[in-house]
Structure formats: C-alpha cells, structure tokens
C-alpha positions in Angstrom: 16.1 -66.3 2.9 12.4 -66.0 2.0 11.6 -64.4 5.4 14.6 -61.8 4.7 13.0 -60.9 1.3 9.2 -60.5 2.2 10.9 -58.5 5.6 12.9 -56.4 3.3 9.8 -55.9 0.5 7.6 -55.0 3.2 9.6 -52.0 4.4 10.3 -51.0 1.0 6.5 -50.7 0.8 6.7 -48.6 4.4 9.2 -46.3 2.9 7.5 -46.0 -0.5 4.1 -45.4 1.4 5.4 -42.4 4.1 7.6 -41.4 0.4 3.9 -41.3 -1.6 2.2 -39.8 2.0 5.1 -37.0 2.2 5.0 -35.8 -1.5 1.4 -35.7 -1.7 0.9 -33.5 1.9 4.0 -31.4 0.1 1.6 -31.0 -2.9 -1.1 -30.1 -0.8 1.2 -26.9 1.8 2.2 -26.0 -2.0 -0.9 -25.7 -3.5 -2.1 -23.8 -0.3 1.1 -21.5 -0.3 0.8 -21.0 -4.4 -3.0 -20.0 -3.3 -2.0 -17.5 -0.6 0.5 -16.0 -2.8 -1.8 -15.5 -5.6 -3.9 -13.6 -2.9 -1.2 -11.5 -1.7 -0.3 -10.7 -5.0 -3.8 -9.3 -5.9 -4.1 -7.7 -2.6 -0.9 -6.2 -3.4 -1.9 -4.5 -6.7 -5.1 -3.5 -5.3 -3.3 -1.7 -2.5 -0.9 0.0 -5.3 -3.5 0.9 -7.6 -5.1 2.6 -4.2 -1.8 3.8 -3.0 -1.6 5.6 -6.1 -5.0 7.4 -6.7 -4.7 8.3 -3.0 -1.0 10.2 -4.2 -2.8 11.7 -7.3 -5.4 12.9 -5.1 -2.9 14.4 -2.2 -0.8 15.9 -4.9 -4.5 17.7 -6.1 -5.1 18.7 -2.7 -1.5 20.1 -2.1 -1.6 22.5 -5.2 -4.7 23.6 -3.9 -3.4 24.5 -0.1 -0.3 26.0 -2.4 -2.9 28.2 -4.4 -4.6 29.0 -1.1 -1.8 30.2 0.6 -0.3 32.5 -2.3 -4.2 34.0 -2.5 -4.2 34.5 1.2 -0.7 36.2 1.3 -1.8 38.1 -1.6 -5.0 39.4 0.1 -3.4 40.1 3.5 -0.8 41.8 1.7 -4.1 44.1 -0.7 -5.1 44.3 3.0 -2.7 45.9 4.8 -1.8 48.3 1.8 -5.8 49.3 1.7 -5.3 49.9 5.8 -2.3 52.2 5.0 -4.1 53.9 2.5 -7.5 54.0 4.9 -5.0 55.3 7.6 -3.2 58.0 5.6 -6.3 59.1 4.1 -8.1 59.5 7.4 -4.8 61.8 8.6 -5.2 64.0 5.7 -8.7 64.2 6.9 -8.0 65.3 10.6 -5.2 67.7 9.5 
C-alpha cells in the first residue's frame, strides 16, 4: 500500500513538474509575442504617421501639377491667339 502511494506521489510530482515546466515556457512564447506586438504596434504608427505626411505631400504636389496644367493650357491658348493675330497682321501686311 506504501509502494502504491510513494508510486502515485511520485507521478503527481511528474505531472506537477511538466505542469510548472509548461506554464512557465507558455510565460516565456507570451512574453516574446506581447514583445513582438508591442513592436509591430510602433512600427505600425510609425508607418501611419509616414503614410500620412507622404499623402499631405502628394496632395501638395498634385495641386501643383493641377496649377501647372491650367497655366500651360492658358499660355498655349495666349499662344495660339498671339499666332492668329501675328498671322492676320502679317496678311494685312502683304495685301
């Protein structure tokens, strides 16, 4: 009966061992995923706050292509009225 008991309190202490060895390499993956995570989250922002000034700054450069091509249609159109006018002028010259 003695032999049963000291059996049966030894692999109690076997399971309570791989129990105490189980929880405490759990502990460890979670304190290594909780440290990842906190990483990823800073990356993250980092990247937004980047993401965003990089917007702000296309958004700049696109009102300035905008402005660029209204000034450009503008001039080409100041153009082409000063080449009528160059042209017409020059036939009331030759006539």
């Amino acid at each position: 009966m003695q032999q049963l008991r000291f059996v049966r309190e030894e692999q109690e202490k076997r399971v309570h061992g791989a129990v105490v060895r189980a929880s405490e390499e759990f502990e460890k993956i979670k304190i290594a995923l909780d440290e990842k995570l906190a990483e990823a989250g800073k990356r993250l922002a980092k990247l937004e706050a980047e993401n965003s000034q990089l917007m702000k700054a296309l958004a700049g450069k696109d009102m300035v292509i905008e402005d660029l091509s209204k000034y450009r249609t503008q001039l080409e159109a100041d153009f082409n009225a000063l080449m009528l006018r160059v042209d017409s002028t020059e036939k009331e010259k030759a006539s």
